[in-house]
C-alpha positions as CSV (number, residue, x, y, z in Angstrom):
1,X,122.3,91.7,129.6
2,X,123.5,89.5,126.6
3,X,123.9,91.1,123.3
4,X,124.6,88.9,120.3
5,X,124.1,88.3,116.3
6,X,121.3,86.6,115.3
7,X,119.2,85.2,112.5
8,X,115.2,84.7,112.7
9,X,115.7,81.1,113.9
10,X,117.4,82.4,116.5
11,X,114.8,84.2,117.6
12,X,111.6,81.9,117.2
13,X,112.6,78.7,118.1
14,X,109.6,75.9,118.8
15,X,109.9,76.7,122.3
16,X,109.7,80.1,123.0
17,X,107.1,82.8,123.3
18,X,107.7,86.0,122.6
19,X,104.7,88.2,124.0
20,X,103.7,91.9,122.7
21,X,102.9,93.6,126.4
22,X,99.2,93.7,126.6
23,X,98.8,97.3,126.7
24,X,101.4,98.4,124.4
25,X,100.7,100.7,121.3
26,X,99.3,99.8,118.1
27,X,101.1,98.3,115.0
28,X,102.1,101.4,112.9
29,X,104.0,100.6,110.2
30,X,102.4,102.2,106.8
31,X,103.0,101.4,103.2
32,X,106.4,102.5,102.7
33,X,108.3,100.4,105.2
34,X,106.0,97.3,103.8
35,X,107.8,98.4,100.6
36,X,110.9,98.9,102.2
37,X,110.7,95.5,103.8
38,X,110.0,93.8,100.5
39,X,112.9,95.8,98.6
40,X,115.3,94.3,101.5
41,X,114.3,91.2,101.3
42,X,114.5,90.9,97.4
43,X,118.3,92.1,97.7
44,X,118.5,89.6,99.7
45,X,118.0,86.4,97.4
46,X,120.0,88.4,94.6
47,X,122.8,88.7,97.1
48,X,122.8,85.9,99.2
49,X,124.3,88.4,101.5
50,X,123.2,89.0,105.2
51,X,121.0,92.0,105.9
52,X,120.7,93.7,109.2
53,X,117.5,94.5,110.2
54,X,118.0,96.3,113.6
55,X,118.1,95.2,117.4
56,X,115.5,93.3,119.3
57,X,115.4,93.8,123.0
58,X,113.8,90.9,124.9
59,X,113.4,90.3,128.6
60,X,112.4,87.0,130.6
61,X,108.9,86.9,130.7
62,X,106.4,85.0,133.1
63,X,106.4,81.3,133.7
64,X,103.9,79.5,131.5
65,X,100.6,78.8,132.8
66,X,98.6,75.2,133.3
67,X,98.2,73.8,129.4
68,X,100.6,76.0,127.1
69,X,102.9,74.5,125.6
70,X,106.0,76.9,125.3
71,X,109.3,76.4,127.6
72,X,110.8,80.2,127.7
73,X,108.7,83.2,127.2
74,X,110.5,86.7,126.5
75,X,108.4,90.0,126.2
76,X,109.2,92.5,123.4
77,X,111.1,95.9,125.1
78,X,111.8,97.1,121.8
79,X,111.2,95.6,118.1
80,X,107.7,94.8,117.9
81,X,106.9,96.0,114.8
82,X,110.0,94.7,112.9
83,X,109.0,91.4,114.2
84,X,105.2,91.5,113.5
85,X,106.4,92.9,109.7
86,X,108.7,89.8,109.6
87,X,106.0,87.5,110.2
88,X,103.2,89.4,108.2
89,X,105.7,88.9,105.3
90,X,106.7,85.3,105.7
91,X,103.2,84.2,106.1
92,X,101.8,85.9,102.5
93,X,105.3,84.3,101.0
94,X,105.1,80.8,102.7
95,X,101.4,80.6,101.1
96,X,102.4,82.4,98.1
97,X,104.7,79.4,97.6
98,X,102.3,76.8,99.3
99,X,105.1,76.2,101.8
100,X,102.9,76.6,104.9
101,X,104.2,74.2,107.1
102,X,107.3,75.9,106.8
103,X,106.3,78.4,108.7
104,X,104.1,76.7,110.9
105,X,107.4,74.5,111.9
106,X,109.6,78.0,112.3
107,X,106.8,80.1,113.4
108,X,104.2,77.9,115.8
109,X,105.6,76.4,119.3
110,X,105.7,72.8,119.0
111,X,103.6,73.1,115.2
112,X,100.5,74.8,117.2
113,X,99.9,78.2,118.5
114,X,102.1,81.3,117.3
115,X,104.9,82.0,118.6
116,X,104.5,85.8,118.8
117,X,101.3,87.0,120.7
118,X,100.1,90.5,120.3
119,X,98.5,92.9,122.7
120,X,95.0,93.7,123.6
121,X,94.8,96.0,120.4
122,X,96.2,93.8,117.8
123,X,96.0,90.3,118.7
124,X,92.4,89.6,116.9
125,X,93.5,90.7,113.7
126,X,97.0,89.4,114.3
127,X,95.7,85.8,114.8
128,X,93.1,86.0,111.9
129,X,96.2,86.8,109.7
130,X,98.2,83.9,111.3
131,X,94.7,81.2,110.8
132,X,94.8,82.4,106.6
133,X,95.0,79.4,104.5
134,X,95.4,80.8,100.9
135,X,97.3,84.2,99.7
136,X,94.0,86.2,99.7
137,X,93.3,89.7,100.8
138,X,91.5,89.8,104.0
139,X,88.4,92.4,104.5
140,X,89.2,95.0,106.7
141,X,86.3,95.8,109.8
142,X,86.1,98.9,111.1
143,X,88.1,100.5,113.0
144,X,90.5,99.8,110.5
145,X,93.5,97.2,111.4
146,X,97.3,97.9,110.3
147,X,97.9,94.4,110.9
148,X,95.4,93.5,108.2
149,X,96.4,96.3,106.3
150,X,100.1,95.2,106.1
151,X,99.2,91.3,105.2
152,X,96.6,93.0,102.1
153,X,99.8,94.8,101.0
154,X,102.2,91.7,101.1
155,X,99.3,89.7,99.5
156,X,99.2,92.5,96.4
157,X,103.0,93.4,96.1
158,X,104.9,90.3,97.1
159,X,106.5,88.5,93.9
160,X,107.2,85.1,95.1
161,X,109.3,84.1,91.7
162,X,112.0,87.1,93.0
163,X,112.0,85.4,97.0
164,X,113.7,82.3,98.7
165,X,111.9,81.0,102.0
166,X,115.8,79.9,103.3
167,X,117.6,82.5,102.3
168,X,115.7,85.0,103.3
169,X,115.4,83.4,107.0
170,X,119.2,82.3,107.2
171,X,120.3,86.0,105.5
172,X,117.6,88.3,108.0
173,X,120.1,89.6,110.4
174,X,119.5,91.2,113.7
175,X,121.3,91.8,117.2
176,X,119.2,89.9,119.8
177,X,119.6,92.1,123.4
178,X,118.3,89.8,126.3
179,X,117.6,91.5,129.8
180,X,117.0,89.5,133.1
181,X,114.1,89.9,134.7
182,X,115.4,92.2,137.1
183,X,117.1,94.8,134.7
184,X,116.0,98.3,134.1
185,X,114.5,98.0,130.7
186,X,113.1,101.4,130.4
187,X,117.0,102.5,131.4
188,X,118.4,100.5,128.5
189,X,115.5,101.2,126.1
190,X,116.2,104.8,126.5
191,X,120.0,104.9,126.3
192,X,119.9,102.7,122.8
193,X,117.2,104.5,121.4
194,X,117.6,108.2,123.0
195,X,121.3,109.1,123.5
196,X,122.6,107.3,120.7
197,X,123.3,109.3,117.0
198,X,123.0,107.8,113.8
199,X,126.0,108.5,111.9
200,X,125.3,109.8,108.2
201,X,127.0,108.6,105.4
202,X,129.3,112.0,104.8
203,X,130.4,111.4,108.6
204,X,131.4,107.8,108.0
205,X,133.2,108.5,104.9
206,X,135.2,111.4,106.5
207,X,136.4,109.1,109.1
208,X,137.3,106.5,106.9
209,X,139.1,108.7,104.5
210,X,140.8,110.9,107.1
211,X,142.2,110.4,110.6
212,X,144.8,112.4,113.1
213,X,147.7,111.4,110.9
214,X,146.0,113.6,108.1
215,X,144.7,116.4,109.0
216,X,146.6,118.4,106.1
217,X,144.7,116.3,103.7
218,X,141.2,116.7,105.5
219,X,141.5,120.6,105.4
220,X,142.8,120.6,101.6
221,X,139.7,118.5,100.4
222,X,137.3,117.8,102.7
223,X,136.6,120.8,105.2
224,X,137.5,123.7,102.6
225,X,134.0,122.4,100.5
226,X,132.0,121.1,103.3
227,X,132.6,122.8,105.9
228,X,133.9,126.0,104.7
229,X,131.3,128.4,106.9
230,X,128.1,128.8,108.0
231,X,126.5,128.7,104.3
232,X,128.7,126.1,102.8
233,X,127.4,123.5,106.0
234,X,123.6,124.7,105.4
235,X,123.7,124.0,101.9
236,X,125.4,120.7,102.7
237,X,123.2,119.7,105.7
238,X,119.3,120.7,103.7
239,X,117.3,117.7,103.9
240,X,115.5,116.7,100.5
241,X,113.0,114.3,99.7
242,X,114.2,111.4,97.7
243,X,111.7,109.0,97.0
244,X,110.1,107.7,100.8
245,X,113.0,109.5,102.5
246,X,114.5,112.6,103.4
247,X,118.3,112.4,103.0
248,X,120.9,115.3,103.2
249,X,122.3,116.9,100.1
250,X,125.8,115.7,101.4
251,X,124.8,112.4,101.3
252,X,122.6,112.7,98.0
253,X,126.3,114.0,96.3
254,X,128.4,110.9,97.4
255,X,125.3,108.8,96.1
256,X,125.8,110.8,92.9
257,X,129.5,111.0,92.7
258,X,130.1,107.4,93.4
259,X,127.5,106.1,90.4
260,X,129.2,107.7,88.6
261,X,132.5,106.4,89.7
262,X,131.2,102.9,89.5
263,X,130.2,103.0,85.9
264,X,133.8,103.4,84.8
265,X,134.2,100.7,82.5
266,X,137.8,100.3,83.1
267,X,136.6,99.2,86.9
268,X,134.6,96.3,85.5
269,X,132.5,95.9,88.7
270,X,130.6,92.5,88.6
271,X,126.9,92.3,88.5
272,X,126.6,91.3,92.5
273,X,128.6,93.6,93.4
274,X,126.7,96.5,90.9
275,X,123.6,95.4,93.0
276,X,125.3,95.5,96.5
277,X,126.4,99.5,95.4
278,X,123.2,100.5,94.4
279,X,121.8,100.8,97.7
280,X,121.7,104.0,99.8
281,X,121.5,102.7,103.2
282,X,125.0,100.9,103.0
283,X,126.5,103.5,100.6
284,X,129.7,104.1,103.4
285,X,130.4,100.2,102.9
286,X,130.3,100.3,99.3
287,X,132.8,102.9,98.9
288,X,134.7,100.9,101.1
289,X,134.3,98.0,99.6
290,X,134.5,99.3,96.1
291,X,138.3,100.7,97.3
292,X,139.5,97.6,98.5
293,X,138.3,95.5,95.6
294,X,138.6,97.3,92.8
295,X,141.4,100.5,93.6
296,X,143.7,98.0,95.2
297,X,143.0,99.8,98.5
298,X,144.2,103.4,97.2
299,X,141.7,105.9,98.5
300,X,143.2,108.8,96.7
301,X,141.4,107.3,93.5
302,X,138.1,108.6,94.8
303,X,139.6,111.9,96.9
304,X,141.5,113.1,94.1
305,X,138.4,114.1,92.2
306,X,136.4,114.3,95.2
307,X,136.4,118.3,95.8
308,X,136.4,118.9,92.3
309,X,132.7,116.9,91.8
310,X,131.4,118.7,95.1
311,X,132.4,122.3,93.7
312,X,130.7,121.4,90.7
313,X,127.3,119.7,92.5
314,X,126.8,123.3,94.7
315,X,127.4,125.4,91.5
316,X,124.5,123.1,89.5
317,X,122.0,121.6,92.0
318,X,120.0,124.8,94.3
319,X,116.7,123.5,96.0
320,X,116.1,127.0,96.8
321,X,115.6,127.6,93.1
322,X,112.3,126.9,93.8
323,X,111.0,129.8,95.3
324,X,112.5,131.9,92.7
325,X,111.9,132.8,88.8
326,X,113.7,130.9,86.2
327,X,114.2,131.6,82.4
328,X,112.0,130.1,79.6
329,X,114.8,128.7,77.7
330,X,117.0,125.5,78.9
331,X,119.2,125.5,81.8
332,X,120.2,124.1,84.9
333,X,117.3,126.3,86.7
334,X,114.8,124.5,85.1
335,X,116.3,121.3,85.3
336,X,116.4,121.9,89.3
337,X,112.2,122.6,89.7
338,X,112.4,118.9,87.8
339,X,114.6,117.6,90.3
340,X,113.6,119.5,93.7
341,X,110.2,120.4,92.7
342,X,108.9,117.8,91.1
343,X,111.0,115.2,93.1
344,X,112.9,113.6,90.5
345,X,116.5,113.2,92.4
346,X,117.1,109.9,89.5
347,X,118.6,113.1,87.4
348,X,121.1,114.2,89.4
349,X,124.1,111.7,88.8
350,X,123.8,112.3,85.5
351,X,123.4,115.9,85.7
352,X,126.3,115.7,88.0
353,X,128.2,113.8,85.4
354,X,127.3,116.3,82.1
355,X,128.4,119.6,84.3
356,X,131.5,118.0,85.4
357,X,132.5,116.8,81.9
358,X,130.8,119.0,78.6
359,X,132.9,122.5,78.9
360,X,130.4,124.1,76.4
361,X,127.6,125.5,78.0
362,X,125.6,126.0,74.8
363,X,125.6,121.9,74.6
364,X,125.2,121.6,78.6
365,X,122.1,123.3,78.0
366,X,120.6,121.6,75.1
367,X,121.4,118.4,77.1
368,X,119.4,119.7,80.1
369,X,116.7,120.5,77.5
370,X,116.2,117.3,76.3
371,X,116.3,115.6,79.5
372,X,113.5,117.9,80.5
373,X,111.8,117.2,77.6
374,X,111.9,113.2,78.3
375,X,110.8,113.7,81.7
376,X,108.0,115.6,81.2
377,X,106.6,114.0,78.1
378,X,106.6,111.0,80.6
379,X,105.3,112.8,83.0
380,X,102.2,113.8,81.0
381,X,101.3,110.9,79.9
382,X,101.7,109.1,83.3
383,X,104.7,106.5,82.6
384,X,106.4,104.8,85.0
385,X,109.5,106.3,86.8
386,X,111.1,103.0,88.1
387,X,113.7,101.9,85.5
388,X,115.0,105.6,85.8
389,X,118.0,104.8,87.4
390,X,118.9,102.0,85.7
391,X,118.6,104.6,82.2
392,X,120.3,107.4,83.8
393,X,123.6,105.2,84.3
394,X,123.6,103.7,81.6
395,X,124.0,107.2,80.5
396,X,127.2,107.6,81.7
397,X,128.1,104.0,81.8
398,X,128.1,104.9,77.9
399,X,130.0,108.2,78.1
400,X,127.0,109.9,76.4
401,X,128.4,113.6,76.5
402,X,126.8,115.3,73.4
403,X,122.9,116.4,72.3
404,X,122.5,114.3,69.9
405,X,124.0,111.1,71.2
406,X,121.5,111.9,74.2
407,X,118.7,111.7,71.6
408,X,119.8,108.6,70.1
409,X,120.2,106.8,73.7
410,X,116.7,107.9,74.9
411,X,115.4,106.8,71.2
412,X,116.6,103.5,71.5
413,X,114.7,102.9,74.4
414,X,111.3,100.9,73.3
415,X,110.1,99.5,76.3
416,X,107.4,100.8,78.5
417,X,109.9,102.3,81.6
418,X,111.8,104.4,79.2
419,X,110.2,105.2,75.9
420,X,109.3,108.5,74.5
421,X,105.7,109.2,74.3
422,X,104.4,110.2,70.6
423,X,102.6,113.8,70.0
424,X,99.9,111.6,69.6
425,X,100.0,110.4,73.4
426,X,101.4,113.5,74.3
427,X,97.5,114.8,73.0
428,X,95.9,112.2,75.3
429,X,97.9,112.5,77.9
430,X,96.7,116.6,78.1
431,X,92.8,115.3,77.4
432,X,92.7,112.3,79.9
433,X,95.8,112.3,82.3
434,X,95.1,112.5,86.0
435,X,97.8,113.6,88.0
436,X,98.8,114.5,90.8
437,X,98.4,117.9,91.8
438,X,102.6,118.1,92.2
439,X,103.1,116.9,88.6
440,X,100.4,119.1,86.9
441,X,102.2,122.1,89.1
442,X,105.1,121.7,87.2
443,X,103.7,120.9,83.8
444,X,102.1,124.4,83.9
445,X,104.4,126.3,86.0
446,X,107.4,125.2,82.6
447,X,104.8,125.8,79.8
448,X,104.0,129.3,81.3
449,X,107.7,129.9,81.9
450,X,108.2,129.4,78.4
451,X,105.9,132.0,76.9
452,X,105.7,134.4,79.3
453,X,106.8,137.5,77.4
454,X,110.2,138.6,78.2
455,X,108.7,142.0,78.7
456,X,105.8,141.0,81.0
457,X,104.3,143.8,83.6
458,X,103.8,140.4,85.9
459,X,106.4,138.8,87.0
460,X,106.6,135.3,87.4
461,X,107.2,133.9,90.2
462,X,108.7,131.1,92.1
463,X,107.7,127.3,91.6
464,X,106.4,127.5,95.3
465,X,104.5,130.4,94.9
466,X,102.1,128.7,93.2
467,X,99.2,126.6,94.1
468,X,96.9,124.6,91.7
469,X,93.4,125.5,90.9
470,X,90.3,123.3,89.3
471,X,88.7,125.9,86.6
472,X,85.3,124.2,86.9
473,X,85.2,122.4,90.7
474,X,85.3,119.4,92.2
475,X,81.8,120.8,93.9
476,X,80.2,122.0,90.5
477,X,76.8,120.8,91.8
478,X,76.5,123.7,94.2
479,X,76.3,126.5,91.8
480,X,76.7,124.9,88.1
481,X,73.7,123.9,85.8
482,X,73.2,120.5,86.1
483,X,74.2,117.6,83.6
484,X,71.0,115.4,81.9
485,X,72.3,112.1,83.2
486,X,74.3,110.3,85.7
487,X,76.3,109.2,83.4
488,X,77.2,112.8,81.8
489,X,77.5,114.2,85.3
490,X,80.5,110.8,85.7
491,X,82.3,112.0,82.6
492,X,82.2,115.7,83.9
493,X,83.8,114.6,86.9
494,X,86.2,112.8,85.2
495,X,87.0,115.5,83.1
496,X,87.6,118.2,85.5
497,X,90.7,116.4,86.8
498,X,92.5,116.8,83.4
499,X,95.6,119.2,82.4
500,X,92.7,121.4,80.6
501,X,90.7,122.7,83.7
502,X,93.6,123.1,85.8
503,X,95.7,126.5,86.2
504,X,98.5,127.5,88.4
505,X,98.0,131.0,90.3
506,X,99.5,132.7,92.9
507,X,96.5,133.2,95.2
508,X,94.7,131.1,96.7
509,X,90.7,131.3,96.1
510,X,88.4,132.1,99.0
511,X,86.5,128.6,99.4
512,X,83.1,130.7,98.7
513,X,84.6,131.6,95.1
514,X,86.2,128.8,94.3
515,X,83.0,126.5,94.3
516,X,80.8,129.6,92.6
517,X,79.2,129.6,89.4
518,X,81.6,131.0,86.5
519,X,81.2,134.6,86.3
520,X,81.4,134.7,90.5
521,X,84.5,133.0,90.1
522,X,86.3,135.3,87.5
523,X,84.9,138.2,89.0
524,X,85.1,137.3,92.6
525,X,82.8,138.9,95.3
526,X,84.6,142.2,96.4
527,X,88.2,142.9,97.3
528,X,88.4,140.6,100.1
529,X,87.2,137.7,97.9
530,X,88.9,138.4,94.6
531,X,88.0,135.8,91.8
532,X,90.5,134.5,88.7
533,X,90.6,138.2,87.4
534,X,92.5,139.6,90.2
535,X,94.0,136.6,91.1
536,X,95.5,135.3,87.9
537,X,96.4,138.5,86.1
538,X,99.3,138.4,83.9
539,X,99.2,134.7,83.6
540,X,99.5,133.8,79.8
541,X,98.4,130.1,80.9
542,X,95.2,131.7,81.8
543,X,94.9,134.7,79.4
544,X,92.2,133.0,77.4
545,X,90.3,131.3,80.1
546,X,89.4,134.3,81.8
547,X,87.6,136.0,77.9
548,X,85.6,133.0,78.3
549,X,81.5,134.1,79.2
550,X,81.2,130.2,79.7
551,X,83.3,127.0,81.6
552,X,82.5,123.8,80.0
553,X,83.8,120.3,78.8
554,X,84.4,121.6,75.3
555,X,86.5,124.1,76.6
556,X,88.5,122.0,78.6
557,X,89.5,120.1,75.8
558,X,89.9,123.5,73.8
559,X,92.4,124.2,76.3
560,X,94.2,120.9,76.6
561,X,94.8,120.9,72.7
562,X,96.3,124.1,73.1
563,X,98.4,123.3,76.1
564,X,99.5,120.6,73.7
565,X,100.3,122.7,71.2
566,X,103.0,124.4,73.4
567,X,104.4,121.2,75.1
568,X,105.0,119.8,72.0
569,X,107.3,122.5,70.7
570,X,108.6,123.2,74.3
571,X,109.0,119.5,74.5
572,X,110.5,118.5,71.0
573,X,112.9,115.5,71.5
574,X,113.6,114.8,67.4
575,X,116.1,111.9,66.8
């Protein structure tokens, strides 16, 4: 066995076939490891740094037959679909750029056939994708092809003005593992892939801030917050979704405490370096990196704070506030169904950074206020999420520690990923929106929050303990009167998506009632089939629906103005 470091022209080499085993499984990768590949290799070119990409386990492979034209062939043991992605990618980029005989040099033995051949199950589609001339999507036969699937994607989401053909192939790292033809590699498959642990970024900070000469110091600020007992280590070890990943809270508050760390002016951190920090998957490095460079090599600089910001994030951030109910006026709790519930973990260094650092709570809360008021403005009217990071540092970057400088900030942002929408698009946004059920969830479930009564009989529940409802259905051709054109029935089903017929209740429907005509499905069908009535009572969100003898599109947008109404007082962000 021969393990070493090596870059993509390492690996394909004019003279070498690497062959996919003909049975082997199917290409799998799906959407957000295409993104993931594309994010990685855009860091790339703004780097110029070397990215690791994983290992590639190849073994000596048969002796080529009469006629082909290769010199070596190695099959694939493990990294077949990293290496089919690689190619997928550099073929879309190579004729985004109208550089295909670069690749056909790197990529083709000898200029001719290519130098990675698929399995039985891929290597049709494979080999179309390989004979493409121009950067256009290929149709898709059925059954459907991943392969083809994954070169559509690149041909839709690759920006060739942010890539570099060389740097990407001489900065695309990976460990090349090559096995004899008489080596176990099921043996050595298994022990690199099976037995092996993938260290998380909390475990390779603690060894590189702590070691046997310190224990004294690893029990004063690192094990009496993190591994206090049994409930401190559960809170620490929950697993969130973040984006296209699940990541531990542990490792979401070192994310969190180290923005905000870096956007210490007095640091002044250069741009490549800025760029190099903002990523998750290396986050052990950067603080590493960020010591040596820019604390002279002094970790107490980040661990004398350290246990201080950690106190703080478990006091603030709960994911279990979700299943339980929270106040109609501004606070942490509501801030934490934006950030848990509705998924919007861009908040949290700054959140982090406002509990940490405003001692009123009176001005802690309005500040949580108006950043749930910018979120969900946004989130009504469907605006883009992507420059939220960027905004949210910048936040602290500019020590904004007050209300109203936190309305000024978000005021000054005009573009399109961070303005704040009108009342006038806040109205459109109600009447033509289409979200996803999450988001419209958590529109309703903070607009009936707020005016719930604070003496209800009914009380409200959990953000979990709610699931979403269509007032007139998605099936309203079963058991509703019928529209007098096509084209009215298209803008019916258009409009049934919308903020206005959708409610929040704690029951489920029966399918039966839930597809009925209106009165069935307010009054349900018995007391095993309980309609809106039963099932929404003491909703305020839903108090008016349910006096209503009919459903229709004017009511819907009845509604949707008045759910307007509410959001834009609930949601007042005035400069």
């Amino acid at each position: 066995m021969d393990a070493h470091k090596a870059i993509i022209t390492n690996i394909f080499n004019n003279s070498t076939l690497i062959e996919v085993p003909f049975f082997q499984r199917s290409y799998v990768w799906k959407a957000d490891l295409w993104a993931r590949m594309i994010e990685d290799m855009e860091y790339i070119v703004k780097t110029n740094k070397p990215h690791f990409f994983g290992s590639i386990i190849l073994k000596e492979g048969r002796r080529p037959h009469p006629g082909e034209n290769f010199t070596d062939c190695r099959t694939i043991v493990d990294g077949q679909q990293r290496l089919t992605t690689f190619l997928l990618f550099m073929k879309v980029l190579c004729l985004k750029l109208g550089q295909s005989t670069t690749f056909d040099c790197q990529f083709r033995i000898m200029g001719q056939s290519i130098a990675l051949r698929h399995g039985r199950n891929d290597i049709e589609a494979f080999e179309r994708v390989m004979a493409s001339t121009s950067a256009d999507k290929i149709g898709n036969p059925a059954p459907q092809s991943r392969i083809i699937e994954a070169y559509n994607y690149f041909v839709d989401h690759i920006d060739e003005n942010k890539l570099n053909i060389m740097m990407v192939m001489m900065n695309a790292q990976f460990v090349r593992i090559d096995l004899n033809a008489d080596e176990d590699e099921q043996q050595i498959f298994n022990t690199i892939n099976s037995l092996g642990v993938n260290l998380t970024t909390s475990e390779l900070l603690k060894n590189y801030f702590f070691s046997r000469d310190t224990i004294g110091e690893y029990e004063a600020k690192w094990a009496s917050v993190f591994e206090k007992d049994d409930d401190a280590k559960s809170y620490w070890d929950t697993e969130i979704e973040t984006g296209r990943m699940k990541r531990a809270i542990i490792d979401i508050f070192f994310d969190s405490f180290f923005q905000i760390f870096i956007q210490n002016k007095r640091y002044n951190i250069s741009n490549d370096d800025k760029i190099m920090y903002a990523r998750v998957d290396s986050l052990a490095q950067s603080y590493q990196h960020f010591i040596d460079h820019y604390c002279g090599g002094d970790k107490s600089v980040i661990l004398s704070q350290m246990k201080d910001y950690a106190i703080c994030f478990r006091t603030i951030f709960n994911p279990d506030t979700c299943g339980v109910s929270i106040p109609g006026t501004f606070g942490i709790e509501r801030l934490n169904i934006i950030i848990f519930g509705l998924k919007t973990s861009t908040l949290i260094p700054y959140t982090l950074y406002i509990a940490k650092n405003v001692d009123s709570e009176d001005e802690r809360n309005a500040m949580y206020g108006i950043l749930e008021s910018y979120i969900m403005r946004r989130m009504v009217v469907h605006s883009l999420t992507k420059n939220y990071n960027n905004l949210f540092t910048s936040l602290i970057r500019n020590e904004v520690l007050d209300a109203t400088s936190l309305v000024a900030k978000l005021h000054s942002g005009n573009d399109a990923t961070t303005y704040i929408p009108t009342n006038e698009e806040l109205l459109d946004g109600f009447q033509k929106s289409k979200l996803t059920n999450l988001q419209t969830r958590g529109i309703l479930y903070l607009i009936e929050s707020y005016i719930r009564p604070a003496n209800s009989a009914t009380l409200l529940l959990g953000f979990d303990g709610y699931s979403l409802e269509h007032l007139m259905p998605k099936k309203w051709r079963n058991n509703w009167s019928a529209c007098a054109s096509d084209e009215i029935a298209k803008q019916r089903d258009s409009k049934l998506l919308t903020l206005g017929n959708l409610a929040i209740i704690p029951q489920a429907l029966n399918a039966s009632i839930r597809d009925s005509d209106w009165t069935t499905k307010k009054s349900g069908k018995g007391a095993n089939k309980p309609g809106l009535e039963a099932c929404a009572k003491g909703l305020v969100t839903l108090n008016a629906v349910l006096l209503e003898d009919e459903w229709t599109e004017e009511k819907i947008d009845a509604r949707a103005k008045w759910l307007h109404e509410i959001a834009e007082t609930l949601w007042n962000i005035q400069p």
